[in-house]
N, CA, C, O and CB atoms as a CASP TS submission, in Angstrom:
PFRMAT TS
TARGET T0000
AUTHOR 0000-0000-0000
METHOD Language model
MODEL 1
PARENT N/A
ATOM      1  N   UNK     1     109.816 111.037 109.491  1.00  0.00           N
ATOM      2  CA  UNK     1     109.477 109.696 109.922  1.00  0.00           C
ATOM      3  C   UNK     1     110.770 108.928 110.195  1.00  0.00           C
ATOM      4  O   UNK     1     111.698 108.890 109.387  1.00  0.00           O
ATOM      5  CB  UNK     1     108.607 108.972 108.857  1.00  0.00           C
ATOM      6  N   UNK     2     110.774 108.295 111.429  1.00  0.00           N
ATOM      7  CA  UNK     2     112.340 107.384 111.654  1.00  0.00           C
ATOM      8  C   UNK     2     112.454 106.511 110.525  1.00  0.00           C
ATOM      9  O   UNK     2     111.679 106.446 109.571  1.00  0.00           O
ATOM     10  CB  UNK     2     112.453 106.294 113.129  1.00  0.00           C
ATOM     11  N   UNK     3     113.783 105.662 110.778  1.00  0.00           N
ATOM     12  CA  UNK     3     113.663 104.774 109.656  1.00  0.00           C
ATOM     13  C   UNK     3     113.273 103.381 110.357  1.00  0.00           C
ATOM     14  O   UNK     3     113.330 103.001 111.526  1.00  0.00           O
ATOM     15  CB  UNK     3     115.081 104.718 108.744  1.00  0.00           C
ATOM     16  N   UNK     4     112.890 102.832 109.271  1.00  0.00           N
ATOM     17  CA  UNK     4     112.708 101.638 110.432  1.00  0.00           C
ATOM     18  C   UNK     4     114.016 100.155 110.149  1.00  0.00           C
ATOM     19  O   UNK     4     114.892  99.743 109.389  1.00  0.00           O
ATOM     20  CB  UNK     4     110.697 100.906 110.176  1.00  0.00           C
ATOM     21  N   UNK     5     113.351  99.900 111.283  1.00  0.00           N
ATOM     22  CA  UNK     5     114.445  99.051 111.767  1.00  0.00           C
ATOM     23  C   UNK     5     114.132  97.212 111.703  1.00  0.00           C
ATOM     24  O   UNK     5     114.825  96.212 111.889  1.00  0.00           O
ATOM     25  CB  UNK     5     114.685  99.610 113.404  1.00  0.00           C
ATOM     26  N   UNK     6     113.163  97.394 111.453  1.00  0.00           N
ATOM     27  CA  UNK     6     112.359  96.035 111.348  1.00  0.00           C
ATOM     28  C   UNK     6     111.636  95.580 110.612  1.00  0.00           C
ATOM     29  O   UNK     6     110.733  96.411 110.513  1.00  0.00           O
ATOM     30  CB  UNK     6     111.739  95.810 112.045  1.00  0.00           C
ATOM     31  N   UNK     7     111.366  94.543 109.828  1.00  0.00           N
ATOM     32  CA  UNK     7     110.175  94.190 108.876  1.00  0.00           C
ATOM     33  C   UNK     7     109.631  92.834 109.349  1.00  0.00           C
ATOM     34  O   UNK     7     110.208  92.013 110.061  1.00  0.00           O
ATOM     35  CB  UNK     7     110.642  94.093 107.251  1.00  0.00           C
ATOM     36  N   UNK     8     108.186  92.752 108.712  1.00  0.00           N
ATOM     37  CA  UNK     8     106.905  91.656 109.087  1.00  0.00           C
ATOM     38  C   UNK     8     107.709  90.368 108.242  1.00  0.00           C
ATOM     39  O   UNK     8     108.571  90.544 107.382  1.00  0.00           O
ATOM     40  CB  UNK     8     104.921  92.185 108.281  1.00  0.00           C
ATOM     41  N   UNK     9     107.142  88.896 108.769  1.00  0.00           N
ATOM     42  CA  UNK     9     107.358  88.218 107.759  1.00  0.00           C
ATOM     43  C   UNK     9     106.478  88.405 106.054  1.00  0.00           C
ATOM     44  O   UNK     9     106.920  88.119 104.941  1.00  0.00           O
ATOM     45  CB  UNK     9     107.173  86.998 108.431  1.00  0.00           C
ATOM     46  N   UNK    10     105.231  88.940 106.411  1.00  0.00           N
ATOM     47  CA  UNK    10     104.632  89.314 105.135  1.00  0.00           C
ATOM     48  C   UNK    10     105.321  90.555 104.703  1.00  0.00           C
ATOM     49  O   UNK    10     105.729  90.554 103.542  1.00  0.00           O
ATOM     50  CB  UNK    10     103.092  89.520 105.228  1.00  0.00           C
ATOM     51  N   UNK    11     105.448  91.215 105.154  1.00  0.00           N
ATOM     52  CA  UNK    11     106.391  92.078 104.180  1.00  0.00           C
ATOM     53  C   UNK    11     107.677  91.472 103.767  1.00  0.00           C
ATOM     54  O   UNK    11     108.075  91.897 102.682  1.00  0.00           O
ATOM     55  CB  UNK    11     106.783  93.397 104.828  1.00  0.00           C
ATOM     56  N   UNK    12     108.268  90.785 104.216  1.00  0.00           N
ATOM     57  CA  UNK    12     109.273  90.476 103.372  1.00  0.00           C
ATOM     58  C   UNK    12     108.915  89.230 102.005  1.00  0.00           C
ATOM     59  O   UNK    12     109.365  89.165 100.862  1.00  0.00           O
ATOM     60  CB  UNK    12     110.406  89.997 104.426  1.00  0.00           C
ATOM     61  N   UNK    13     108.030  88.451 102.661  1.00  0.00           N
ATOM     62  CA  UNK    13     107.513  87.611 101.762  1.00  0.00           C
ATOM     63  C   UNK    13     106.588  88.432 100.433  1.00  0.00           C
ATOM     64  O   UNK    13     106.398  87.721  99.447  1.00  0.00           O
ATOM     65  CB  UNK    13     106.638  86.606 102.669  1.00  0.00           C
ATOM     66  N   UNK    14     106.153  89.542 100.391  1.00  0.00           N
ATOM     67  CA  UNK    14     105.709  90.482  99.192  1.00  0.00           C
ATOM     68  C   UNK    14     106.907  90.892  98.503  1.00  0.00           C
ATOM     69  O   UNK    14     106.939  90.910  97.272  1.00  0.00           O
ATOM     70  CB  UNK    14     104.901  91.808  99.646  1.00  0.00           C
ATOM     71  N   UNK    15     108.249  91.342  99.471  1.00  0.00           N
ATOM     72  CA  UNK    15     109.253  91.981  98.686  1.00  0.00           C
ATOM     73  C   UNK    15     110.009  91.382  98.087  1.00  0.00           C
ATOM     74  O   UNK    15     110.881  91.959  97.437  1.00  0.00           O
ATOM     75  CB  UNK    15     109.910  92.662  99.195  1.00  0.00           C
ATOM     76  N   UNK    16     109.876  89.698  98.137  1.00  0.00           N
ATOM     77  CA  UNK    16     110.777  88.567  97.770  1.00  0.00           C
ATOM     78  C   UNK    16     110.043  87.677  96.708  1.00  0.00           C
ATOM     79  O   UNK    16     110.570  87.022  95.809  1.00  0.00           O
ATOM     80  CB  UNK    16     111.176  87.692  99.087  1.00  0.00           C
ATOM     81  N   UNK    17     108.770  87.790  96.994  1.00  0.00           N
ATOM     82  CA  UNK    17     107.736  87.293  95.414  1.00  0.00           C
ATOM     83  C   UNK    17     107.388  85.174  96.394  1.00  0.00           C
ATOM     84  O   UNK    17     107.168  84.069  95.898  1.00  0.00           O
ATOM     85  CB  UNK    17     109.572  87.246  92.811  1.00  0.00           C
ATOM     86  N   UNK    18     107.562  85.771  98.136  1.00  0.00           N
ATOM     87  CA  UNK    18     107.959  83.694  98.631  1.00  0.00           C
ATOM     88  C   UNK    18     106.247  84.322  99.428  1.00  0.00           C
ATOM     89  O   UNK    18     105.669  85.408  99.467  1.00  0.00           O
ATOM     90  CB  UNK    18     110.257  82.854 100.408  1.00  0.00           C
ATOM     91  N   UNK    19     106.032  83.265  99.828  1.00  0.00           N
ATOM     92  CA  UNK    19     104.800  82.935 100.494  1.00  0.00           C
ATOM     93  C   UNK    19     105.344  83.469 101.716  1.00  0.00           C
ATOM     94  O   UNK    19     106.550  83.418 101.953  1.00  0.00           O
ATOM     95  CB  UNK    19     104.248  81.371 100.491  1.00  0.00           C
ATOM     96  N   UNK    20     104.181  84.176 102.802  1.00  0.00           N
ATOM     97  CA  UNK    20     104.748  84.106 103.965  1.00  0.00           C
ATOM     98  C   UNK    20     104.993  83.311 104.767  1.00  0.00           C
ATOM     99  O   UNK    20     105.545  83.648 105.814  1.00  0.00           O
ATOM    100  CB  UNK    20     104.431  84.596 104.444  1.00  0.00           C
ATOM    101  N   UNK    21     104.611  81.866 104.481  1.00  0.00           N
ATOM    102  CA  UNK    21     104.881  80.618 105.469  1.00  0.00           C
ATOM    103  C   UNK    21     106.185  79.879 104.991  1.00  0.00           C
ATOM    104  O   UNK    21     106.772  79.031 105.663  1.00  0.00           O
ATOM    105  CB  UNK    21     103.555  79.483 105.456  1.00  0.00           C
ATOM    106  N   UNK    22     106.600  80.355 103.613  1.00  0.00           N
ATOM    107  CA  UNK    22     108.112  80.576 103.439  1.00  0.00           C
ATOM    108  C   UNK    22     109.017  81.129 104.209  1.00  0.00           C
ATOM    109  O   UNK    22     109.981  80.510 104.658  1.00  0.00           O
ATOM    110  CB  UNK    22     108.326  81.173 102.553  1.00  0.00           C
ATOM    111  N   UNK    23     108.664  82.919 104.524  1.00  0.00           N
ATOM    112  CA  UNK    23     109.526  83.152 105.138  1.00  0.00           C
ATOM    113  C   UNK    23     109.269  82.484 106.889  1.00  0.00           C
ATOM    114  O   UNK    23     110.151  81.932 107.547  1.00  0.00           O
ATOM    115  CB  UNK    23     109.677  84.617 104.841  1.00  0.00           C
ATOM    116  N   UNK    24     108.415  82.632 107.162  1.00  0.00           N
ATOM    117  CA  UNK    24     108.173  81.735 108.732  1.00  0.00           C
ATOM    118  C   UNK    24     108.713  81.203 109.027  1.00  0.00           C
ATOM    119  O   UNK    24     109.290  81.365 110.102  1.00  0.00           O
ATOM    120  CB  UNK    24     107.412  80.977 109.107  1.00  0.00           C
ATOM    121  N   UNK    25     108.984  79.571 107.756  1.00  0.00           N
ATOM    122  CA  UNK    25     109.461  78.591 108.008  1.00  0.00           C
ATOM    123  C   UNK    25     111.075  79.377 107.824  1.00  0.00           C
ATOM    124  O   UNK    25     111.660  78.300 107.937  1.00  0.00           O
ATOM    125  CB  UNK    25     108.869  77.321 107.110  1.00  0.00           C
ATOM    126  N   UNK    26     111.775  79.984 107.709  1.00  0.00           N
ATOM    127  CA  UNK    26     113.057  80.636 107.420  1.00  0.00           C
ATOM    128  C   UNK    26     113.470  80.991 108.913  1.00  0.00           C
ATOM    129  O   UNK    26     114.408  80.497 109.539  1.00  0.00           O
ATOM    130  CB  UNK    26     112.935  81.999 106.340  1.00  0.00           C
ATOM    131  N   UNK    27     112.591  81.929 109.339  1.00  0.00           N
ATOM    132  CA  UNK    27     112.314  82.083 110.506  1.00  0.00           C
ATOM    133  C   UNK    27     112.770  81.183 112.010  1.00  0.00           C
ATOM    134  O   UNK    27     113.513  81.472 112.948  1.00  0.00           O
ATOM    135  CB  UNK    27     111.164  82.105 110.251  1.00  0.00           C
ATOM    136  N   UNK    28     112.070  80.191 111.749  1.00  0.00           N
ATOM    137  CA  UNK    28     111.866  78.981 112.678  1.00  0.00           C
ATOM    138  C   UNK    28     112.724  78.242 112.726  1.00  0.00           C
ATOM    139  O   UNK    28     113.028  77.713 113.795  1.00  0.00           O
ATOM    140  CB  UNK    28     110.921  78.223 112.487  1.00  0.00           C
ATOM    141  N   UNK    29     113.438  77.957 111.467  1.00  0.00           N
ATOM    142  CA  UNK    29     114.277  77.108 111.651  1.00  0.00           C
ATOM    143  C   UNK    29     115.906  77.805 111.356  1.00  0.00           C
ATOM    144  O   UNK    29     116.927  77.152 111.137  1.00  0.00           O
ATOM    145  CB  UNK    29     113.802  75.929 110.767  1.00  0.00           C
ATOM    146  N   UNK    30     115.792  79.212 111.423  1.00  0.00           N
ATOM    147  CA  UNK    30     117.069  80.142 112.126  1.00  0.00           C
ATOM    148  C   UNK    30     117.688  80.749 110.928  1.00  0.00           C
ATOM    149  O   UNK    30     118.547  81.584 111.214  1.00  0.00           O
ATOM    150  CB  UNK    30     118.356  79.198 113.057  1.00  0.00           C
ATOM    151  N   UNK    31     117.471  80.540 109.544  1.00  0.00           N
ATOM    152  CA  UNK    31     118.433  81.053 108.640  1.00  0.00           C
ATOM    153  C   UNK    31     117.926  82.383 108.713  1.00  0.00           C
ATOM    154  O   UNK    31     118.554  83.211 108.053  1.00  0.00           O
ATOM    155  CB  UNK    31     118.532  80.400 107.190  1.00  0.00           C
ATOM    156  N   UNK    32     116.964  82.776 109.343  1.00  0.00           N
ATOM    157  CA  UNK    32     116.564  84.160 109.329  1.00  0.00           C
ATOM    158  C   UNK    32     116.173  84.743 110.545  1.00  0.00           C
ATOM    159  O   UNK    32     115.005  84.970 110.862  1.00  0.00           O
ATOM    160  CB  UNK    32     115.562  84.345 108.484  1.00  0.00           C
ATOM    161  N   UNK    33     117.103  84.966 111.175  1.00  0.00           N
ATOM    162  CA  UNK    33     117.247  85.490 112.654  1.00  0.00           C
ATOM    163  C   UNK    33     116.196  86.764 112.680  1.00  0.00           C
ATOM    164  O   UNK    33     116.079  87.737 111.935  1.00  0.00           O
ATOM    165  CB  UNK    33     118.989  86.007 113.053  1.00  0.00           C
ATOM    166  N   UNK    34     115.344  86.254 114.087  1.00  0.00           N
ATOM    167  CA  UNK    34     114.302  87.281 114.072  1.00  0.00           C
ATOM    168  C   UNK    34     114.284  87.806 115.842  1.00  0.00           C
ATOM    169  O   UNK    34     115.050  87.217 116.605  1.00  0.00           O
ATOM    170  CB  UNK    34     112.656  86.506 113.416  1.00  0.00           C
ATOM    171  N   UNK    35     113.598  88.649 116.256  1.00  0.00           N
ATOM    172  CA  UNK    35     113.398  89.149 117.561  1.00  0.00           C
ATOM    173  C   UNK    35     111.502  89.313 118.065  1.00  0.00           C
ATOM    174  O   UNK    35     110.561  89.493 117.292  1.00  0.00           O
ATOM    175  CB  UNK    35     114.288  90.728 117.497  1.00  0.00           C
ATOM    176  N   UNK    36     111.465  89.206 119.207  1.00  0.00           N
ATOM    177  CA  UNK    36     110.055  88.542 118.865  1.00  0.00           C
ATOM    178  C   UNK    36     109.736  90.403 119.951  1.00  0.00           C
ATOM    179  O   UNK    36     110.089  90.676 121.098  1.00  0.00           O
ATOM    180  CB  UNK    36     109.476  86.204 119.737  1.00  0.00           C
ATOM    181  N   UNK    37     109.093  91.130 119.090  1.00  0.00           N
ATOM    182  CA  UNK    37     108.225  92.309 119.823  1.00  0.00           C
ATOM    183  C   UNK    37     107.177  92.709 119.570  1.00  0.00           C
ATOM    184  O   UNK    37     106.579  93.255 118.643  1.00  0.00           O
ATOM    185  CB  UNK    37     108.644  93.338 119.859  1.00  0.00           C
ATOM    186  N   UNK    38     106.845  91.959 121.645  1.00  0.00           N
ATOM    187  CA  UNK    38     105.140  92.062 121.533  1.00  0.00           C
ATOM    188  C   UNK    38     105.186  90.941 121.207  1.00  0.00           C
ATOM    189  O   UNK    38     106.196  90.299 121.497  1.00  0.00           O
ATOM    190  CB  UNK    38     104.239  93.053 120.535  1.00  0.00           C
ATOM    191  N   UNK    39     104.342  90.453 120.647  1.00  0.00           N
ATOM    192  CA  UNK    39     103.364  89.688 119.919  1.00  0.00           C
ATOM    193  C   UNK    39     104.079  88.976 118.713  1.00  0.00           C
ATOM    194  O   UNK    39     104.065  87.749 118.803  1.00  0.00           O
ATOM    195  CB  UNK    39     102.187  90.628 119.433  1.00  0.00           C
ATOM    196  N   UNK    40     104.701  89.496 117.601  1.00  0.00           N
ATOM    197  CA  UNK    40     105.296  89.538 116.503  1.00  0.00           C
ATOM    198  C   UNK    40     106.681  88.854 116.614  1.00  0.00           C
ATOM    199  O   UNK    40     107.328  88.657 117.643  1.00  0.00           O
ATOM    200  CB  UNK    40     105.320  90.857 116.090  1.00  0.00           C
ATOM    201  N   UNK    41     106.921  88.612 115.655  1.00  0.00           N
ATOM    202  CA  UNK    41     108.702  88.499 115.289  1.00  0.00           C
ATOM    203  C   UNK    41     109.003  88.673 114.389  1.00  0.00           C
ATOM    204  O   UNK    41     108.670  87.914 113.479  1.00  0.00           O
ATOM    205  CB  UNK    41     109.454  87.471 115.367  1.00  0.00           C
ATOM    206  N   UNK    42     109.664  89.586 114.205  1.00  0.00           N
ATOM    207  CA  UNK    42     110.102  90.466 113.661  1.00  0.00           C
ATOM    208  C   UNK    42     111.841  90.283 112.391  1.00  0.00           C
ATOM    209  O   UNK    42     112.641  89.461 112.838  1.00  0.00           O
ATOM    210  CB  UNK    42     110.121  91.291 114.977  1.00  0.00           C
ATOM    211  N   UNK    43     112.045  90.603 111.764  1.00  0.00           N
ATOM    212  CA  UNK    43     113.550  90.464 111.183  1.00  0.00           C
ATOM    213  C   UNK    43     114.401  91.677 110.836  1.00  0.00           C
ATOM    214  O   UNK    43     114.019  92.368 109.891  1.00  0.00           O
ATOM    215  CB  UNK    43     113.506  89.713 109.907  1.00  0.00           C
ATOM    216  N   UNK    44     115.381  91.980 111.412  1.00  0.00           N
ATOM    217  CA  UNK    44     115.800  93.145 111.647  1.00  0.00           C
ATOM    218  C   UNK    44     116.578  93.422 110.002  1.00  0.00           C
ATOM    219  O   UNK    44     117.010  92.560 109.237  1.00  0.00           O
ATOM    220  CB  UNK    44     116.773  93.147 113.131  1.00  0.00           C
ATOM    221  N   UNK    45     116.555  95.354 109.766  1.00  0.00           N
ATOM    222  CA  UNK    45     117.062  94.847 108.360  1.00  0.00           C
ATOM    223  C   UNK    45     118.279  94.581 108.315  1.00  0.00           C
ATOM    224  O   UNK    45     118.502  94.010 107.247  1.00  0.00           O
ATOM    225  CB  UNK    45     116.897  95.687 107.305  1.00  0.00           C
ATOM    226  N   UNK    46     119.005  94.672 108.795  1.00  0.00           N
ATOM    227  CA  UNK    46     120.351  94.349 108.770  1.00  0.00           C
ATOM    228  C   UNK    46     120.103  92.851 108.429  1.00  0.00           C
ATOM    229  O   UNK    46     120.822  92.655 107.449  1.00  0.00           O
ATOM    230  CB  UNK    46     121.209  94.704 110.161  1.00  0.00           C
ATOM    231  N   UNK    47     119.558  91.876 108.683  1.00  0.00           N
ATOM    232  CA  UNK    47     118.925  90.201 108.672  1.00  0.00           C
ATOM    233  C   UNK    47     119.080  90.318 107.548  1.00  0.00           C
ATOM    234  O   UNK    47     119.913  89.760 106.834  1.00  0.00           O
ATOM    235  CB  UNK    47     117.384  89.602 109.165  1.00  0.00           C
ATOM    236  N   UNK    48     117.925  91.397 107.160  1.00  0.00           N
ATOM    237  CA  UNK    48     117.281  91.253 105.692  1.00  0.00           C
ATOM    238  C   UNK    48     117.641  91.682 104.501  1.00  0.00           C
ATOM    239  O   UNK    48     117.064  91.619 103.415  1.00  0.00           O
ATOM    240  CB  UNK    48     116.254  91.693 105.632  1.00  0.00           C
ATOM    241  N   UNK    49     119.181  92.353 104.979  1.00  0.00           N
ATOM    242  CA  UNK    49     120.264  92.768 104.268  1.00  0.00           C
ATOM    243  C   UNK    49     120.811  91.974 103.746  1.00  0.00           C
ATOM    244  O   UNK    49     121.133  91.824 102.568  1.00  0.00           O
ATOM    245  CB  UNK    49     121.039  93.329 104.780  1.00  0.00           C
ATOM    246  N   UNK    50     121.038  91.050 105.163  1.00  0.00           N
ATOM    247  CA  UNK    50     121.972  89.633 104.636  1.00  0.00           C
ATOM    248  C   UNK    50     121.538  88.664 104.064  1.00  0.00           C
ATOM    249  O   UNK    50     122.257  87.868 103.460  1.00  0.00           O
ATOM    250  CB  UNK    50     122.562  88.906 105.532  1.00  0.00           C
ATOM    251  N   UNK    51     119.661  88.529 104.210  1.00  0.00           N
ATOM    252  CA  UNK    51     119.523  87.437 103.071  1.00  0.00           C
ATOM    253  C   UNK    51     119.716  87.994 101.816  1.00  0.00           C
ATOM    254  O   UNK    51     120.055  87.089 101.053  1.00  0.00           O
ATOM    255  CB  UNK    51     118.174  86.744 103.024  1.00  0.00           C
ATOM    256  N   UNK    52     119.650  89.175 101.188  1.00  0.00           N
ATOM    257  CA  UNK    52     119.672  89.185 100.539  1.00  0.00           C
ATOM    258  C   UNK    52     120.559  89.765  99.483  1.00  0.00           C
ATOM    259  O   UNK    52     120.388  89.927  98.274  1.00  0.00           O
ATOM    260  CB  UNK    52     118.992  89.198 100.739  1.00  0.00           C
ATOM    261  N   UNK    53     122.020  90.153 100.661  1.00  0.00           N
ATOM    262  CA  UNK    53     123.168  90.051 100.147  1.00  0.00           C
ATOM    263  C   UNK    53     123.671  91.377  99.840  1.00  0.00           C
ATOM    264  O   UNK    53     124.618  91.630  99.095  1.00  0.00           O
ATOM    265  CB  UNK    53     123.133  89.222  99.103  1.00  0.00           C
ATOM    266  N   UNK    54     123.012  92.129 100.428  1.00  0.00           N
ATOM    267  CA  UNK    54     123.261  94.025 100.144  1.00  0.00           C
ATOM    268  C   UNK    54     123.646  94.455 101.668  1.00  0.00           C
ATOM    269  O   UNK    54     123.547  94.106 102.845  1.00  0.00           O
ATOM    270  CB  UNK    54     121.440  95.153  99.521  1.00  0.00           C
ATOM    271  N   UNK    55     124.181  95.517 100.757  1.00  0.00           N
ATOM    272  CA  UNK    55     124.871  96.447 102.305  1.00  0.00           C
ATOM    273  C   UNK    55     123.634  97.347 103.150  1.00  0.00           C
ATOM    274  O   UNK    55     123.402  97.367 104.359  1.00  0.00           O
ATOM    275  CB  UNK    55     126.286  97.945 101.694  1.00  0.00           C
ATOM    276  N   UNK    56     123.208  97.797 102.451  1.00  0.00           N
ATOM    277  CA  UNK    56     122.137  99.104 102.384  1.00  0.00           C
ATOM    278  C   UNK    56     120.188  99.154 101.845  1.00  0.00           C
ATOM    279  O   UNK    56     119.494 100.063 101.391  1.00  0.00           O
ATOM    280  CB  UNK    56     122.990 100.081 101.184  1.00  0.00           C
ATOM    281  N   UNK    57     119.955  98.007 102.121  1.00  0.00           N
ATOM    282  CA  UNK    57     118.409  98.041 101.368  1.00  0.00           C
ATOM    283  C   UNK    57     117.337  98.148 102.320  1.00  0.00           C
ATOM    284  O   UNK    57     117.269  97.835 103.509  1.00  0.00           O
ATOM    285  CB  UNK    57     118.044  96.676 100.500  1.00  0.00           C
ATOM    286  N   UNK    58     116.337  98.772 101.349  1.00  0.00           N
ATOM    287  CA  UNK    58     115.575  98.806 102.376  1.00  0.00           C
ATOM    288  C   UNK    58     113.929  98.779 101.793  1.00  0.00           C
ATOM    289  O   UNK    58     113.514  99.571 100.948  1.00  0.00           O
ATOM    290  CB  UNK    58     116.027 100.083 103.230  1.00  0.00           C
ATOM    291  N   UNK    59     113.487  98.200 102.135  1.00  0.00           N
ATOM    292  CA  UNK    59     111.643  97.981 101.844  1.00  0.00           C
ATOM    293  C   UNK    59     111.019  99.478 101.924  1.00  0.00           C
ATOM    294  O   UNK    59     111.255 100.267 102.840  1.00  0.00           O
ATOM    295  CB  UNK    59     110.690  96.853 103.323  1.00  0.00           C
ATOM    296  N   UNK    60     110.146  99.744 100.761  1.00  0.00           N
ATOM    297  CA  UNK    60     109.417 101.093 100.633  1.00  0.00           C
ATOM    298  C   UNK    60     108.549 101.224 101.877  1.00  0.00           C
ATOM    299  O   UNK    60     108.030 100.274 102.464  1.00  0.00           O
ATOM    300  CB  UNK    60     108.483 101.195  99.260  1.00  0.00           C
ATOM    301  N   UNK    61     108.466 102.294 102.159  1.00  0.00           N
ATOM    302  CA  UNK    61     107.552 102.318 103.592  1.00  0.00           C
ATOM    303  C   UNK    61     105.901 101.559 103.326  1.00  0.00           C
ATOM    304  O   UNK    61     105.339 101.413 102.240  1.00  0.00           O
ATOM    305  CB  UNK    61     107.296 104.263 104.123  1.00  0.00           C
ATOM    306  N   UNK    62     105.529 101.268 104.332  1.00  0.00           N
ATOM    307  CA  UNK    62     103.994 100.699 104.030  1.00  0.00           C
ATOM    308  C   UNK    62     103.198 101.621 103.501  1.00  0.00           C
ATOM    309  O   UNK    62     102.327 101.172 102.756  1.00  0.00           O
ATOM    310  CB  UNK    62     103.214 100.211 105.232  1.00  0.00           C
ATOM    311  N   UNK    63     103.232 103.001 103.686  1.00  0.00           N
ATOM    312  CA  UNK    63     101.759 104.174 103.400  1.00  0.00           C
ATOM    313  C   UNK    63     102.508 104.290 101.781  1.00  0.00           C
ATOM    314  O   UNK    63     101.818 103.993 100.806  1.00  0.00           O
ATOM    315  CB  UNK    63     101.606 106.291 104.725  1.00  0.00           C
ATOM    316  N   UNK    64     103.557 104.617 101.647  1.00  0.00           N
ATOM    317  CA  UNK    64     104.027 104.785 100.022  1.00  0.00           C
ATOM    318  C   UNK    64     103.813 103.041  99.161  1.00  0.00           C
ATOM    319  O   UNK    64     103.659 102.974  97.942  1.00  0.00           O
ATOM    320  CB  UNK    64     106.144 105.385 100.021  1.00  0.00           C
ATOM    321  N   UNK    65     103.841 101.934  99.952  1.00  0.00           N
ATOM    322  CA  UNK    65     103.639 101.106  98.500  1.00  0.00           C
ATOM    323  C   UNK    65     102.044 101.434  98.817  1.00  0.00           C
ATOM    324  O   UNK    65     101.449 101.809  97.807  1.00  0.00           O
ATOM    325  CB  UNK    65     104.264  99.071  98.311  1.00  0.00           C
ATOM    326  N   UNK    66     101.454 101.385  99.686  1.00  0.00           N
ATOM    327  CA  UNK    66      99.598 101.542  99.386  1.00  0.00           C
ATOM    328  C   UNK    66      99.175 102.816  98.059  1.00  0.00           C
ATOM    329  O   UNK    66      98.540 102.691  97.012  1.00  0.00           O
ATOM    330  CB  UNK    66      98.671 102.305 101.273  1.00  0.00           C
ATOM    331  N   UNK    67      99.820 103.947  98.659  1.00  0.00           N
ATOM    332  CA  UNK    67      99.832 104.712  97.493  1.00  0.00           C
ATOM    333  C   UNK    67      99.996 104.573  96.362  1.00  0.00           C
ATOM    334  O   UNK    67      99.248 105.131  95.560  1.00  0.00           O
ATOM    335  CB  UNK    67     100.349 105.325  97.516  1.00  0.00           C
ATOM    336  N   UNK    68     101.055 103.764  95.955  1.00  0.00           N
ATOM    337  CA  UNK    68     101.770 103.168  94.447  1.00  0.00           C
ATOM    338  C   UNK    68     100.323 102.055  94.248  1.00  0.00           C
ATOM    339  O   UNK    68     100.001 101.987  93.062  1.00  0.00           O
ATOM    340  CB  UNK    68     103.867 102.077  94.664  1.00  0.00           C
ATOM    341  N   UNK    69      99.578 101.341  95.035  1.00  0.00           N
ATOM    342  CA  UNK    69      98.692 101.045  94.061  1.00  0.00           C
ATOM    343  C   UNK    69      97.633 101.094  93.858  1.00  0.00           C
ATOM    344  O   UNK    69      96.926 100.192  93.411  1.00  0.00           O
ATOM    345  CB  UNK    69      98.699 100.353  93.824  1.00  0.00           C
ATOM    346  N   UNK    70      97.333 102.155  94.150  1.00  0.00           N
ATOM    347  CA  UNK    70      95.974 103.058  94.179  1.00  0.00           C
ATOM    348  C   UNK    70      95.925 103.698  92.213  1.00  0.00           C
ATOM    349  O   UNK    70      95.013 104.429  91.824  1.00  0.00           O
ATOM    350  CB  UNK    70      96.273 104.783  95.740  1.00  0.00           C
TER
END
């Protein structure tokens, strides 16, 4: 599976414990540089690196956290 390169505002708002109209509003008003594909906008991880201050992180894939809570 590639890696990915992009995350939802709800996914980041699950991986951060913030509302997703938290991160939105992050979004919108630029501290969280996003790219809009399709439909979506998106935050690249490298973004999501930098909010959160790491070189290298990365969000568990979507099919493995569903698994974890089964």
């Amino acid at each position: 599976m590639p890696a990915r390169t992009h995350y939802s505002a709800g996914e980041i708002a699950d991986a951060l414990g913030k509302t997703e109209r938290t991160v939105r509003r992050w979004i919108a008003d630029g501290s969280l540089p996003s790219v809009k594909i399709g439909g979506s906008r998106l935050v690249s991880v490298a973004e999501f690196n930098r909010l959160l201050g790491v070189e290298d992180w990365a969000l568990p894939d979507l099919g493995q956290r569903a698994e974890a809570h089964k």
